[in-house]
MIDRENVO-441039 format. One record per residue (C-alpha): residue number from 1; residue in three letters; y negated, z, x negated. Coordinates in pm, 1 decimal, padded with zeros to 6 digits. Example, Ala and Ser with C-alpha at 12.3 -4.5 7.8 and 13.67 -1.06 7.14 Angstrom:
BEGIN
1, ALA, 00450.0, 00780.0, -01230.0 $
2, SER, 00106.0, 00714.0, -01367.0 $
//
This chain:
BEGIN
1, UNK, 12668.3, 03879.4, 10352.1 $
2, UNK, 12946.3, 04119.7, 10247.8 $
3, UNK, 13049.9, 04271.8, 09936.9 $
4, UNK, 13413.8, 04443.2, 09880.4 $
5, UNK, 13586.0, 04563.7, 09532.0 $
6, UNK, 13927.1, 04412.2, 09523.0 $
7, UNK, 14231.1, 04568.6, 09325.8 $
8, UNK, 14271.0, 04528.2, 08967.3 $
9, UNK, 14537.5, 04226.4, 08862.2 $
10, UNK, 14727.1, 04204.6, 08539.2 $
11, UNK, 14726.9, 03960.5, 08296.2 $
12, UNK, 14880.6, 03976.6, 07961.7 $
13, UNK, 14696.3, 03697.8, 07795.0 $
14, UNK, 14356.5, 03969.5, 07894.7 $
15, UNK, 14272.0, 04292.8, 07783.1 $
16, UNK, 14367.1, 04493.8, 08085.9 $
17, UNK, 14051.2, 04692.0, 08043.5 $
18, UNK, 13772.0, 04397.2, 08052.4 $
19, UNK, 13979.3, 04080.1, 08095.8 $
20, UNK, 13858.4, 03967.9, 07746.6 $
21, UNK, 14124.9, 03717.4, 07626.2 $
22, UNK, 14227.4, 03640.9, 07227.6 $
23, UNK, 14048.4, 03435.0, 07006.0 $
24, UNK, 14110.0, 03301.2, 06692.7 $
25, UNK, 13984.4, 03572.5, 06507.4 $
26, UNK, 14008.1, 03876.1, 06699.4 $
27, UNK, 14377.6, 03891.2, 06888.6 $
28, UNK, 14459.1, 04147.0, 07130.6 $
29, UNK, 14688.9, 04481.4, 07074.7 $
30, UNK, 14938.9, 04501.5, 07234.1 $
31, UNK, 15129.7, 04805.0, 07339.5 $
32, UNK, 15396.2, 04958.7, 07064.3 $
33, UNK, 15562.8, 05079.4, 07277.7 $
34, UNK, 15642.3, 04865.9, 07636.4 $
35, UNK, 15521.9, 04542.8, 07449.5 $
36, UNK, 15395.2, 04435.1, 07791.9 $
37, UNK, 15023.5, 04468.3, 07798.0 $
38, UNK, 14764.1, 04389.3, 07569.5 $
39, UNK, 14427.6, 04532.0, 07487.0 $
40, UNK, 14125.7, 04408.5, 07326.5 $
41, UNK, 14050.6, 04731.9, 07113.4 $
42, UNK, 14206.5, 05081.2, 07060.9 $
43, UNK, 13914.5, 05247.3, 07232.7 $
44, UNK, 14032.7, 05059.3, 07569.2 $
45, UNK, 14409.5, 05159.3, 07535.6 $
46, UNK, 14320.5, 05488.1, 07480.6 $
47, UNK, 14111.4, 05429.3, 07833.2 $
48, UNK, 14372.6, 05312.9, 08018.1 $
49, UNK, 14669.6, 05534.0, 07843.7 $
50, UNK, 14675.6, 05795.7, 08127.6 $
51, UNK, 14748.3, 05525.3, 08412.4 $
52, UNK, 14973.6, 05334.2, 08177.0 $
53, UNK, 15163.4, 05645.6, 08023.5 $
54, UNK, 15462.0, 05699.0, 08304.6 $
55, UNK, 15508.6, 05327.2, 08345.8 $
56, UNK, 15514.7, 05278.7, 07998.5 $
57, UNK, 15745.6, 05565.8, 07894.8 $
58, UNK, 15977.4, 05374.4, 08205.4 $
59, UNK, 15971.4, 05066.7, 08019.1 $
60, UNK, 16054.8, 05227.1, 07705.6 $
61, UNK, 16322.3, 05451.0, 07817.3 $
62, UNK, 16474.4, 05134.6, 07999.6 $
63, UNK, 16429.4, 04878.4, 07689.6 $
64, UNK, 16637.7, 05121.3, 07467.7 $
65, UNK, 16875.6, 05188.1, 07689.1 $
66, UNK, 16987.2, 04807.5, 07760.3 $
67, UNK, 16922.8, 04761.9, 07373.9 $
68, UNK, 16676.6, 04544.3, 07410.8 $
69, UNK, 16283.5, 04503.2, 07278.3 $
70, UNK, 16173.2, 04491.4, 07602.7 $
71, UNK, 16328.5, 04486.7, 07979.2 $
72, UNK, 16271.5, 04124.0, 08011.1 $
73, UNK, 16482.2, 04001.7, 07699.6 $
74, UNK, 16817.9, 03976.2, 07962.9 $
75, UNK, 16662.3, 03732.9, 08080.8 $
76, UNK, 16689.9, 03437.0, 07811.4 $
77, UNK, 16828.4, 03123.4, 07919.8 $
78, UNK, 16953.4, 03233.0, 08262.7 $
79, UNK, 16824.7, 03022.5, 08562.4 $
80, UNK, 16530.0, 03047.7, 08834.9 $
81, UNK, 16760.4, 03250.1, 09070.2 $
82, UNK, 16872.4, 03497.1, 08775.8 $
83, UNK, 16535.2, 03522.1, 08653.6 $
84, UNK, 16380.7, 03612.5, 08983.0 $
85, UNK, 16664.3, 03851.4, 09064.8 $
86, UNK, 16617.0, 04003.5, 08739.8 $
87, UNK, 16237.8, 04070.5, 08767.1 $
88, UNK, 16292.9, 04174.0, 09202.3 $
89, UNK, 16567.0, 04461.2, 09063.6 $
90, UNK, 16356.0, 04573.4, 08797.5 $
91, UNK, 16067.6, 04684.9, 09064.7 $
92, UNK, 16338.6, 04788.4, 09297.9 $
93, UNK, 16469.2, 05027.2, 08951.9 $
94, UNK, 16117.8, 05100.7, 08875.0 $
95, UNK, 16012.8, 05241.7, 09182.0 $
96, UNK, 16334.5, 05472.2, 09218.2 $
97, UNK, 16312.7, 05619.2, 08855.8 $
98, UNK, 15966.8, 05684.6, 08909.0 $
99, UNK, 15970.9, 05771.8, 09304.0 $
100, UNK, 15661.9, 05647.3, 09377.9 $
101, UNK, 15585.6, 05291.5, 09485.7 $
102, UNK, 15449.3, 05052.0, 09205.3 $
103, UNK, 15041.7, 04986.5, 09168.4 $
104, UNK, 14924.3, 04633.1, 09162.2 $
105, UNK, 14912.9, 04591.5, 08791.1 $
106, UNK, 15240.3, 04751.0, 08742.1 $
107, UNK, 15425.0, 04550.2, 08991.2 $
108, UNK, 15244.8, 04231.3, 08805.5 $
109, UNK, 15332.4, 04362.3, 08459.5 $
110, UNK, 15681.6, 04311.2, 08594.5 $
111, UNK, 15675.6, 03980.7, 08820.1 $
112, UNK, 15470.8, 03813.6, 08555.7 $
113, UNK, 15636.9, 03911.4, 08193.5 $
114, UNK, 15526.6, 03730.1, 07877.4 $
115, UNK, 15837.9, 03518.3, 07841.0 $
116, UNK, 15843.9, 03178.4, 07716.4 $
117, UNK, 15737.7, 02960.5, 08054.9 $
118, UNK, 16009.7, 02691.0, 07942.9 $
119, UNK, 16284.4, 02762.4, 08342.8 $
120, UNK, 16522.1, 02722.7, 08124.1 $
121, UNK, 16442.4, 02945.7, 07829.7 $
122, UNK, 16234.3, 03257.5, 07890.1 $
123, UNK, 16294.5, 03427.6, 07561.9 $
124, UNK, 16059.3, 03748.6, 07560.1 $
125, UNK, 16095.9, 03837.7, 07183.9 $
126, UNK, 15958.9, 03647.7, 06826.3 $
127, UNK, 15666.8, 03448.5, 06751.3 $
128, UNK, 15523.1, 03392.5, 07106.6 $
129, UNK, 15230.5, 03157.1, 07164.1 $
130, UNK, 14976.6, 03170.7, 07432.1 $
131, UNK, 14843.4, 02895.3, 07626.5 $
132, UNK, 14464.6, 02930.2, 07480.3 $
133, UNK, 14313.3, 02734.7, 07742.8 $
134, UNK, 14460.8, 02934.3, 08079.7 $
135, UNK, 14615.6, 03244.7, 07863.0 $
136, UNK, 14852.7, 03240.2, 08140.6 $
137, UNK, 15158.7, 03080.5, 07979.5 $
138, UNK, 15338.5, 03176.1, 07668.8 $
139, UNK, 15617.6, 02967.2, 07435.5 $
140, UNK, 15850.1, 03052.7, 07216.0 $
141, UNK, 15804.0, 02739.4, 07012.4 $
142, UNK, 15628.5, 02466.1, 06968.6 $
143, UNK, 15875.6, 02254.3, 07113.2 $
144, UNK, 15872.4, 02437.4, 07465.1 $
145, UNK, 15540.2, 02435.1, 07463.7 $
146, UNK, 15561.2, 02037.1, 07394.8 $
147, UNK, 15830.5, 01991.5, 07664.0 $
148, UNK, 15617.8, 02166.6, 07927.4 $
149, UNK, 15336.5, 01958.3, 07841.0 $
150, UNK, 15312.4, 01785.5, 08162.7 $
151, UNK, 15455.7, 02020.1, 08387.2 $
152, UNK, 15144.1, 02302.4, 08271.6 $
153, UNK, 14885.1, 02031.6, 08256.3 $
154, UNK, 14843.1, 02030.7, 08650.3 $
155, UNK, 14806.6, 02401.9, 08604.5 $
156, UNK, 14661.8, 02516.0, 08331.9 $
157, UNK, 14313.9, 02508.7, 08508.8 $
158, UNK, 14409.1, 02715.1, 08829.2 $
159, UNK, 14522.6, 02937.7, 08636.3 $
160, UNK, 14290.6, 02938.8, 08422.6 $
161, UNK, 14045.3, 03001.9, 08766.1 $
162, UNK, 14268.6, 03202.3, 08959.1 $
163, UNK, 14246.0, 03470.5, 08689.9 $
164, UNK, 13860.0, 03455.4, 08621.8 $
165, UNK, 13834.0, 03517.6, 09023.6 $
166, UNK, 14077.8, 03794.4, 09006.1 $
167, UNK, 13875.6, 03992.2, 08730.5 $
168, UNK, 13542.3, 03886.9, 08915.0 $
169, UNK, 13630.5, 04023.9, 09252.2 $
170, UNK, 13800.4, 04347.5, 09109.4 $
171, UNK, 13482.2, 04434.6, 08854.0 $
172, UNK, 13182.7, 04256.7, 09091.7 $
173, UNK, 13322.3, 04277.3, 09398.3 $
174, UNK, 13287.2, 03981.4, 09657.0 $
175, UNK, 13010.8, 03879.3, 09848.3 $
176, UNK, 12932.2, 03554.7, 10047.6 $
177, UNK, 12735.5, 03442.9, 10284.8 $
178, UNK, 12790.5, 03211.4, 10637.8 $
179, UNK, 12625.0, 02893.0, 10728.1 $
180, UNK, 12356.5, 03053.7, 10943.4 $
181, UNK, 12340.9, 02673.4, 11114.5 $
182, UNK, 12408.2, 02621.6, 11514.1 $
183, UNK, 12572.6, 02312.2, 11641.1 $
184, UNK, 12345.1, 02181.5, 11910.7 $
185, UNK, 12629.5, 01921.2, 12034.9 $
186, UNK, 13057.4, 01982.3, 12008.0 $
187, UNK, 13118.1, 01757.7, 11678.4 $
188, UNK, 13498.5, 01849.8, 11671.7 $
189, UNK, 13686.5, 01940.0, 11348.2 $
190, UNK, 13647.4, 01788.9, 10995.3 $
191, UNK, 13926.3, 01607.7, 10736.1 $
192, UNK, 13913.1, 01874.3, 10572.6 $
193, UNK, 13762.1, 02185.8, 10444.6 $
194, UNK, 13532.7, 02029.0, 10239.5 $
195, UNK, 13359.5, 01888.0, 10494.2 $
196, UNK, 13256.7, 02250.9, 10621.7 $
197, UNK, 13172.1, 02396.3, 10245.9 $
198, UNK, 13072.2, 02177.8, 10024.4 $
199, UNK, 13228.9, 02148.5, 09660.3 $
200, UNK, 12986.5, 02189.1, 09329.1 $
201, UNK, 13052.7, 01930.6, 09084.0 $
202, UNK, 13312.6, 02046.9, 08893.3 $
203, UNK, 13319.8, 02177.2, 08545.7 $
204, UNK, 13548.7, 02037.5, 08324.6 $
205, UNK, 13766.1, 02311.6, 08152.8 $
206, UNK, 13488.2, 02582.8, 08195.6 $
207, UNK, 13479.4, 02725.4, 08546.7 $
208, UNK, 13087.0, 02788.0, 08650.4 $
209, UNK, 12993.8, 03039.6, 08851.0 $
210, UNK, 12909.9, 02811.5, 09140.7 $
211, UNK, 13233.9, 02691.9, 09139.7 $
212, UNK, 13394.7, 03094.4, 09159.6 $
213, UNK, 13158.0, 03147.0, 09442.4 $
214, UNK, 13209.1, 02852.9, 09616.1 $
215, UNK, 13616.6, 02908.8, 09582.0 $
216, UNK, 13607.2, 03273.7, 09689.7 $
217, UNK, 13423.9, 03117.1, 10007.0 $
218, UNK, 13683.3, 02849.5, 10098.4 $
219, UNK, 13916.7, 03143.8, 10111.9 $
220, UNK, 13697.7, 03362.0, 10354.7 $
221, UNK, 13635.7, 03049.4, 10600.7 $
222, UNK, 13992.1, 02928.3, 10639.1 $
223, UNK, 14086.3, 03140.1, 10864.0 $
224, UNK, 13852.3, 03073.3, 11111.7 $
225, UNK, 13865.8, 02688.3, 11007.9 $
226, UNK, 14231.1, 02640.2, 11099.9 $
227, UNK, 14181.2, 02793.5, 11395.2 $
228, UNK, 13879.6, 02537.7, 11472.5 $
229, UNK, 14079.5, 02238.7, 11334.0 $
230, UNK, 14393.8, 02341.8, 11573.9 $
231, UNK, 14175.2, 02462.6, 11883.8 $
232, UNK, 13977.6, 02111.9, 11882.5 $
233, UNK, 14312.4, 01936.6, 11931.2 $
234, UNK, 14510.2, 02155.4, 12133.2 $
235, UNK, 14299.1, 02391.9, 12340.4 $
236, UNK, 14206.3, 02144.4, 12660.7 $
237, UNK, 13812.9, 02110.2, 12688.1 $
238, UNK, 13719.2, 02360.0, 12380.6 $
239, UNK, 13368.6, 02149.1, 12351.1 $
240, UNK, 13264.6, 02262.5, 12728.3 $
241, UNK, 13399.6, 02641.7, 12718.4 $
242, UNK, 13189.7, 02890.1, 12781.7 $
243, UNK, 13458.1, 03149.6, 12709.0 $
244, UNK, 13678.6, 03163.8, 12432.9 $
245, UNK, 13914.2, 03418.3, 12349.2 $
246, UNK, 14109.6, 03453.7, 12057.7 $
247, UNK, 14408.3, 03677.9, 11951.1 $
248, UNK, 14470.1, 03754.3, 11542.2 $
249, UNK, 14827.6, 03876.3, 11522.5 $
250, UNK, 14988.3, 04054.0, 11190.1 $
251, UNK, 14607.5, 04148.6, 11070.3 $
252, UNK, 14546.2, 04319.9, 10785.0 $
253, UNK, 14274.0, 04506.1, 10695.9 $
254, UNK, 14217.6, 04321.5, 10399.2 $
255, UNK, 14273.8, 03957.6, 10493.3 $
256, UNK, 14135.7, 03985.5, 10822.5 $
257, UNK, 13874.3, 04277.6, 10867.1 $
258, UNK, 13687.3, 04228.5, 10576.9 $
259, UNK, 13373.4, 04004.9, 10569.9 $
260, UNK, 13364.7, 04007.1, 10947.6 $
261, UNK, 13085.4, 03774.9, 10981.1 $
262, UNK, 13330.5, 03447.2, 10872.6 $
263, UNK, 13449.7, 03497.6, 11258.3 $
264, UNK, 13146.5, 03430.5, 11413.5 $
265, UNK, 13121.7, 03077.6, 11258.6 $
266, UNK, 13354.6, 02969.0, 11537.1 $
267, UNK, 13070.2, 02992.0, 11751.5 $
268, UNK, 12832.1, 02768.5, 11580.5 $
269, UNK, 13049.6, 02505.7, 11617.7 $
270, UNK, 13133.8, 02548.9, 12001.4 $
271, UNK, 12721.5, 02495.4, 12171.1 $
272, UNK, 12877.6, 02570.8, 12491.9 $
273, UNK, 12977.3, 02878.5, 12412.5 $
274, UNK, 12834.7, 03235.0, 12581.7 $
275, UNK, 13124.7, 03480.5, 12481.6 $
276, UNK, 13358.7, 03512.6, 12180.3 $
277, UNK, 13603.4, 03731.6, 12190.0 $
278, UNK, 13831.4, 03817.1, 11920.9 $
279, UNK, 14160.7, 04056.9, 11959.5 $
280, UNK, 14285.7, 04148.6, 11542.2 $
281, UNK, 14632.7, 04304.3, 11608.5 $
282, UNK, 14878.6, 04445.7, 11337.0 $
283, UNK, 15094.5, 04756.4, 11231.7 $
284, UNK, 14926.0, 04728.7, 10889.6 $
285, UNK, 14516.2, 04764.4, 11015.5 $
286, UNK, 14410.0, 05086.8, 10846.5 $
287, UNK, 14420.8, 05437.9, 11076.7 $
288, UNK, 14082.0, 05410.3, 11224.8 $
289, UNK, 14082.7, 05044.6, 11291.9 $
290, UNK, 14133.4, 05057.2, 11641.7 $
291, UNK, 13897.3, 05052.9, 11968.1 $
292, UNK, 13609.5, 04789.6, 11971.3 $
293, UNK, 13322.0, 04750.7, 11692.7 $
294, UNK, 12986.8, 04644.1, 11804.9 $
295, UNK, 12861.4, 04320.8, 11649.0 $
296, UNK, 12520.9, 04210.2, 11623.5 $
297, UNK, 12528.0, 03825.6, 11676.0 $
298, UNK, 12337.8, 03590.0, 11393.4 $
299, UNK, 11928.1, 03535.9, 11505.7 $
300, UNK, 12032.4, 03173.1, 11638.3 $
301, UNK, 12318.2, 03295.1, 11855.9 $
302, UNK, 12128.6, 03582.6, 11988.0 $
303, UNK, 11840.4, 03328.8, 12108.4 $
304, UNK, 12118.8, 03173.6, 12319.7 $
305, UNK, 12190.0, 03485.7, 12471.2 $
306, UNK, 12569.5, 03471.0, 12300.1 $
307, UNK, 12801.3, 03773.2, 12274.2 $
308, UNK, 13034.7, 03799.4, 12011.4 $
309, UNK, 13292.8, 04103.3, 12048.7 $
310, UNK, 13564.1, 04203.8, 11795.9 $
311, UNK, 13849.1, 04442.0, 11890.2 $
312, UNK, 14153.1, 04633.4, 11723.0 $
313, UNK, 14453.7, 04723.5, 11805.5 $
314, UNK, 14656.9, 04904.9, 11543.9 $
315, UNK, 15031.8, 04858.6, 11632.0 $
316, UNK, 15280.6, 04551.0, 11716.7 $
317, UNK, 15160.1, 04257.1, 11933.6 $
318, UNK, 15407.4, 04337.0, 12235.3 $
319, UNK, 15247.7, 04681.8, 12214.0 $
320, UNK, 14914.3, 04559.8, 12238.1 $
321, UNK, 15006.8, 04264.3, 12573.2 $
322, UNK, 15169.0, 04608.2, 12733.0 $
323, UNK, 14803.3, 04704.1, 12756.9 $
324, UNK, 14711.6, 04455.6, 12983.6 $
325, UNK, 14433.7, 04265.2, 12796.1 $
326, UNK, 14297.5, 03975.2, 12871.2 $
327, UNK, 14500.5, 03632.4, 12780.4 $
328, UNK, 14421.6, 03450.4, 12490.6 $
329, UNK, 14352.6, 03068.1, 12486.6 $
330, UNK, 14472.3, 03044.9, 12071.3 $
331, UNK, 14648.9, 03281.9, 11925.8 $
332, UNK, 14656.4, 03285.0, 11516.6 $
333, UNK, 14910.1, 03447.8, 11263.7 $
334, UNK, 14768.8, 03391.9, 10918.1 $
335, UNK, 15052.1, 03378.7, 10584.8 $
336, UNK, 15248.3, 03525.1, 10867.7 $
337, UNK, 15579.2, 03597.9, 10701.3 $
338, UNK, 15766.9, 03587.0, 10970.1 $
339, UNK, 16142.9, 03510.2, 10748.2 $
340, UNK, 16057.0, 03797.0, 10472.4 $
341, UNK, 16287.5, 04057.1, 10676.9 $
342, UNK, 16589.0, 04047.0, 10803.3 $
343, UNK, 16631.8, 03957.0, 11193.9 $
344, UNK, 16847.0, 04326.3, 11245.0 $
345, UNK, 16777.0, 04616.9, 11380.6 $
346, UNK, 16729.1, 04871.2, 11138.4 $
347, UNK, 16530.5, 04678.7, 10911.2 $
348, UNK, 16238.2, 04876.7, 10823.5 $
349, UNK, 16020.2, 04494.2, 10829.4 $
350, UNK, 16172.5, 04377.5, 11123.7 $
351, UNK, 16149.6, 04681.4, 11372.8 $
352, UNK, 15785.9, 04788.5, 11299.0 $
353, UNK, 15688.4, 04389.2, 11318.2 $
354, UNK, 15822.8, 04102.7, 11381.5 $
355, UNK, 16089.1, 04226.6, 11628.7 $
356, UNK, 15863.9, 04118.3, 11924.6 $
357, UNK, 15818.8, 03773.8, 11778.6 $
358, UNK, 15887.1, 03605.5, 12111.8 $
359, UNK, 15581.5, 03803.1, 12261.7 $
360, UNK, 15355.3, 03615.7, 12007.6 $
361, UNK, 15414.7, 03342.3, 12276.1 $
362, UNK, 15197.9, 03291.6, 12609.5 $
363, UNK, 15232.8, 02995.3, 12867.9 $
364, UNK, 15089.7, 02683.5, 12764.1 $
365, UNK, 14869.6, 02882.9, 12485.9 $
366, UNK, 14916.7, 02754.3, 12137.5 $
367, UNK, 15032.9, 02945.9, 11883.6 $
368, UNK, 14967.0, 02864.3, 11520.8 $
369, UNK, 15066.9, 03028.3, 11225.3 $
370, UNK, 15029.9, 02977.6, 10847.0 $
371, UNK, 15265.7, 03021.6, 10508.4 $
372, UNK, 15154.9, 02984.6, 10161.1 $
373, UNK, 15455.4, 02792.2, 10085.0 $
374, UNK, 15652.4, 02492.5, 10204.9 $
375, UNK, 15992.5, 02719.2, 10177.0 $
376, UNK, 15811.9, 02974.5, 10297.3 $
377, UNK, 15691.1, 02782.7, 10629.4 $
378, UNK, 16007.4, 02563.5, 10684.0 $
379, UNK, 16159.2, 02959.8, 10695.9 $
380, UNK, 15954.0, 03124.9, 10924.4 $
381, UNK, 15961.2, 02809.6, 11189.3 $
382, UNK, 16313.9, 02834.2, 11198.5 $
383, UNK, 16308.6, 03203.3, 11256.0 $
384, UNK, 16057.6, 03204.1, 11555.0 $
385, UNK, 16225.2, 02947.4, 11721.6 $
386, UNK, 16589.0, 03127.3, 11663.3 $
387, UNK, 16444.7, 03438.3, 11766.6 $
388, UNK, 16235.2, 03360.4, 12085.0 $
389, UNK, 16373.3, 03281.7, 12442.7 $
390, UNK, 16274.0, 02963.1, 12687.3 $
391, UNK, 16162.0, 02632.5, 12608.8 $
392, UNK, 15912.1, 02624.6, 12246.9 $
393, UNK, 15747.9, 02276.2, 12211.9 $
394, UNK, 15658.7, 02243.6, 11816.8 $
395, UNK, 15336.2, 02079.9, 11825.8 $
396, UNK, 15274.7, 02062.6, 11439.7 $
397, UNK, 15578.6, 02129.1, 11209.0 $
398, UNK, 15490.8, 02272.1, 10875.1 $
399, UNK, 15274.0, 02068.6, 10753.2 $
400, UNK, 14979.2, 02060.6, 10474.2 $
401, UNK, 14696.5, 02265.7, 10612.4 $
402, UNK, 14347.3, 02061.4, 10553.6 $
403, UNK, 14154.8, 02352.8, 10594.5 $
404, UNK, 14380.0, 02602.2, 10350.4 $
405, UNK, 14203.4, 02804.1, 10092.0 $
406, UNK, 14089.4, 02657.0, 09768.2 $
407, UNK, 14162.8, 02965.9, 09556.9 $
408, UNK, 14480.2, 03003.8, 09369.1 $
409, UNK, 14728.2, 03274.0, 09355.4 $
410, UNK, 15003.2, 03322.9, 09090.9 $
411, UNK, 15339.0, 03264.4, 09215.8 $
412, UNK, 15560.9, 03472.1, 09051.0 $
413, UNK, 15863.3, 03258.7, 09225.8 $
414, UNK, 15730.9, 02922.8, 09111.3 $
415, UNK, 15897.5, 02762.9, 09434.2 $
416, UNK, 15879.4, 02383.1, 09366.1 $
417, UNK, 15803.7, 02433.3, 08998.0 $
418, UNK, 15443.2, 02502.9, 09037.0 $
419, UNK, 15276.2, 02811.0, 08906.7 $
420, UNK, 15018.6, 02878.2, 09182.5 $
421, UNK, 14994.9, 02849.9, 09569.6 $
422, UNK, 14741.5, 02907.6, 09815.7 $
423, UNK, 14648.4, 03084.5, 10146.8 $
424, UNK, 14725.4, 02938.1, 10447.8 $
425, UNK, 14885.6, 02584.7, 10269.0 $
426, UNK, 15085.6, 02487.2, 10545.4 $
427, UNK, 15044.6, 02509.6, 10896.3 $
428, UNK, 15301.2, 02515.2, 11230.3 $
429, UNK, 15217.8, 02509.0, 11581.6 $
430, UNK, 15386.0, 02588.1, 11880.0 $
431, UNK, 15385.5, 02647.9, 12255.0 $
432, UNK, 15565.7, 02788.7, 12510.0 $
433, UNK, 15687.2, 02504.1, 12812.3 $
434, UNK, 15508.8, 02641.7, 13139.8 $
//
C-alpha cells in the first residue's frame, strides 16, 4: 500500500480552496476581478490571493484590453475548432506575458472556462447557471441547458466523480492496496477489468467512498492489466515461462513509478514464473530515477523463491537498447502520444522522444501501446507505422481497451462530443515481421 499527494485541479463550480460547491443558500464568490474562479468565503480568497495575484492581474490586464468582461467572451458562438484554438493561444499568450510556464490550476482555469456548455454558444457573460448536480457545466439559459439535456445526462455523473477524485487525491493523497492472492494454475486474461477488481454496487447520484477507492484502483491496475490481457494472447507460451521480461517505454514518474507494487501483480497471475523483470524507460523519469531499485517480493512470491526486479533508465528508448540490455518479450507504451509532435527535426517533442520510434520495435516482440482517445489512437498508429522501417504486422488496431481505467478525466477538447475520457481507452498492437 502506497500513498502519494497529487496536484491541485480547478474547478469553477468549487471553491478552489476546499472544493466546497454552491448551495442554495450560500453561493460562492467569485473573483472581481478575473471572474474565473470562485471561492466559498473571503477568508479563503484572501488564502489563495498570493498564488492567484499574477495570473489574475494577466487576466485582467488582457480582459480590458480586448474590451471584454473576461478573456473567454471572444469566444461566443464560434465553433469547436475556434473555441479550442481560442483557449490553446490563450496559454500559449499566458505563458509568454508571464514567462514562466502555467501551474495546473492555471492552465485549467483556462482550458476549462465557465462558458455556457451549449458547442454552439459558449457565451461567458450574464445570468449563468450551474449544473447543481456535477457543478461542472454552466448555461446561459434555460433553454441551453434544456437542449443539452441529453447530451450532459451521460455525463453529468463522471463528472460529477471525476472531480470528487481529483480533490480527494490532491487533499488525502492516494493509497491502495494489491490483491495479495497467487494463482496456483495459468487462468489467462479476463473480459474485462472487472473481472480482476471487483465493482461496489453503485450509488445512485452520490458517489461513496467505496466507489472513489475502488475507481482510483482500476486506474493503478490497468497498466499492468493490458499488458496481461495482450501478453496472454500474443506472447507464445506466457502460462509456462519462467522468465518474463518486460520493457515500459515513455514512463513517467507519475504514471508509471508511483505505487510500484501494481507491477508485481503480473506475477500472481503467471505460477510458472521465477523472475520478473521490468525495464521503465523515458526522457521525462525524474533526475535520480535511474540504476536499479531493490524490491522486496509479496510473502507468497517470496515462498516460491520469485525475484521481481525493477530498473530505470532516464533518457530515449534507442538510448537505452544502445546499452545492450537484455530483450524484452512485451514491450508497453502507456497514453503514448506518439502524433502530439511534429515528425521534424527540430521539434523540441519529437527530437528528445519519439524520434527513435522505430526502435520501440524488436523481432517478433509485440509492441502495444495505449491513447485515451479514439482520434488520439487512430493518430498515433498512423504515425508509427509512417515513421518506422521494414515490415509492421498490426495485430490489434485501435480498438476499445477492456482493461482501461475506470476513472474519468475532463477533456477539455470534447473529441466526439463527450466531456470525459479515460486512461488507456483504446489499445493498438503491433510487431515487427522476423
Amino acid at each position: 500500500m502506497e500513498q502519494v499527494l497529487a496536484k491541485q485541479h480547478f474547478y469553477w463550480g468549487a471553491c478552489n480552496v476546499c472544493g466546497t460547491t454552491a448551495t442554495p443558500g450560500k453561493p460562492l464568490k467569485r473573483c472581481s476581478r478575473c471572474h474565473s474562479i470562485a471561492y466559498c468565503s473571503p477568508e479563503h480568497q484572501k488564502v489563495h490571493w498570493k498564488k492567484h495575484k499574477s495570473f489574475c492581474n494577466f487576466l485582467f490586464a488582457a480582459s480590458k484590453a480586448l474590451g471584454h468582461e473576461t478573456i473567454f467572451c471572444g469566444g461566443a458562438g464560434r465553433g469547436m475548432g475556434d473555441w479550442m484554438k481560442l483557449r490553446q493561444d490563450a496559454v500559449m499568450v499566458a505563458e509568454e506575458a508571464l514567462a514562466r510556464r502555467l501551474d495546473a490550476v492555471e492552465r485549467e482555469m483556462v482550458l476549462f472556462p465557465r462558458t455556457c456548455q451549449l458547442d454552439s454558444c459558449h457565451l461567458a457573460t450574464g445570468p449563468l447557471e450551474d449544473c447543481t448536480s456535477c457543478h461542472g457545466v454552466t448555461y446561459c439559459s434555460p433553454l441551453h441547458q434544456q437542449e443539452d439535456t441529453i447530451g450532459h445526462a451521460a455525463a453529468c455523473r463522471q463528472l460529477l466523480l471525476s472531480r470528487l477524485l481529483d480533490h480527494r487525491e490532491a487533499t488525502l493523497g492516494l493509497s491502495f492496496s494489491v490483491d495479495p492472492s497467487v494463482d496456483s494454475t495459468y487462468l489467462g486474461t479476463g473480459p474485462d477489468i472487472f473481472d480482476f477488481v471487483g465493482q461496489p454496487e453503485a450509488g445512485g447520484q452520490e458517489v461513496p467512498v467505496e466507489e472513489l477507492e475502488w475507481t482510483f484502483l482500476t486506474n493503478q491496475m490497468s497498466g499492468v492489466l493490458t499488458l496481461l490481457d495482450q501478453a496472454s494472447r500474443l506472447v507464445p507460451g506466457l502460462g509456462e515461462l519462467e522468465e518474463l521480461v518486460v520493457h515500459v517505454a515513455g514512463a513517467t514518474t507519475i504514471a508509471e513509478l508511483l505505487g510500484m507494487v501494481k507491477w508485481e501483480y503480473l506475477a500472481h497471475r503467471l505460477p510458472a514464473l521465477t523472475s520478473l523483470t521490468y525495464v521503465f524507460v523515458g526522457p521525462q523519469l525524474e533526475p535520480g530515477d535511474d540504476g536499479e531499485e531493490p524490491w522486496l517480493p509479496c510473502d507468497s512470491c517470496m515462498e516460491r523463491g520469485r525475484r521481481v526486479e525493477f530498473r530505470f533508465f532516464r533518457g530515449p528508448y534507442g538510448d537505452y537498447l544502445a546499452t545492450s540490455p537484455e530483450p524484452p518479450h512485451i514491450v508497453l507504451v502507456q497514453n503514448c502520444g506518439f502524433s502530439e509532435f511534429e515528425a521534424s527535426p527540430g521539434s523540441p517533442g519529437w527530437t528528445s522522444g519519439w524520434s527513435g520510434l522505430p526502435s520501440l520495435l524488436h523481432s517478433s516482440v509485440p509492441l502495444v501501446f495505449t491513447s485515451y482517445t479514439l482520434g488520439e489512437a487512430e493518430g498515433d498508429l498512423a504515425r508509427l507505422l509512417d515513421t518506422v522501417d521494414g515490415e509492421v504486422e498490426v495485430l490489434v488496431s485501435c480498438q476499445e481497451n477492456v482493461m482501461r481505467s475506470q476513472r474519468p478525466v475532463r477533456d477539455w477538447a470534447r473529441e466526439e462530443g463527450r466531456d470525459v475520457f479515460y486512461s488507456n481507452q483504446y489499445v493498438s498492437v503491433v510487431r515487427k515481421s522476423l
